[in-house]
N, C-alpha and C positions, 0 to 999 in steps of 0.2 A: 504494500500500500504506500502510495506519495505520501509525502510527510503533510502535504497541505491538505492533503485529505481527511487526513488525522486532525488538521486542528479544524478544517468546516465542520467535520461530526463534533467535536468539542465545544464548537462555540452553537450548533444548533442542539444538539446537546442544552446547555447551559442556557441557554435565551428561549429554550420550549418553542423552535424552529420546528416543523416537523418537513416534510418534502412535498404537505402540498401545497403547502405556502412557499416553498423555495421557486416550485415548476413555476406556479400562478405569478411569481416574480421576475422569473427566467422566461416567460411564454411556452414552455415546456408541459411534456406529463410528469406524472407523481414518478411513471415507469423510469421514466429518462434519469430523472434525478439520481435513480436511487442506481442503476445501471453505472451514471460518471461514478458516483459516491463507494461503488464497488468495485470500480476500476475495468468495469467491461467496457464503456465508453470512452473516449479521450479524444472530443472535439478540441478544434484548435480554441486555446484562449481560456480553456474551460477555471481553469485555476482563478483567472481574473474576475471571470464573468459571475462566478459561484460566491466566491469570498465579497464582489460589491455588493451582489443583491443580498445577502447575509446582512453585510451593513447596514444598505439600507433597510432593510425592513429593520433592526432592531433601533434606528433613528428616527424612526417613523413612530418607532410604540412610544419612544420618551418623547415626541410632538404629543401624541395624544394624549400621554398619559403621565405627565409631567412629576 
């Protein structure tokens, strides 16, 4: 497993991320998600593209939820 993969599942882990709120962030399915997350997928960018929508959605909960 990539090491970055390890810290996405840690920090959606820890923030009560689940995949199908990651896909619905990504335009993706829940399947795809969990396919990159498992290492059977490896689009290009995937690292960048996973780790911002991560961000932002847990930037978004401290907008709402101050």
């Amino acid at each position: 497993m990539d090491s970055w993969i390890a810290n996405a599942v840690g920090e959606m882990h820890i923030n009560k991320i689940g995949n199908k709120e990651l896909a619905k962030k990504l335009g993706v399915t829940a399947e795809y998600v969990s396919m990159m997350l498992n290492g059977k997928k490896k689009p290009a960018h995937a690292e960048t593209r996973i780790m911002t929508a991560i961000d932002d959605i847990i930037r978004e909960r401290k907008n709402i939820n101050p």
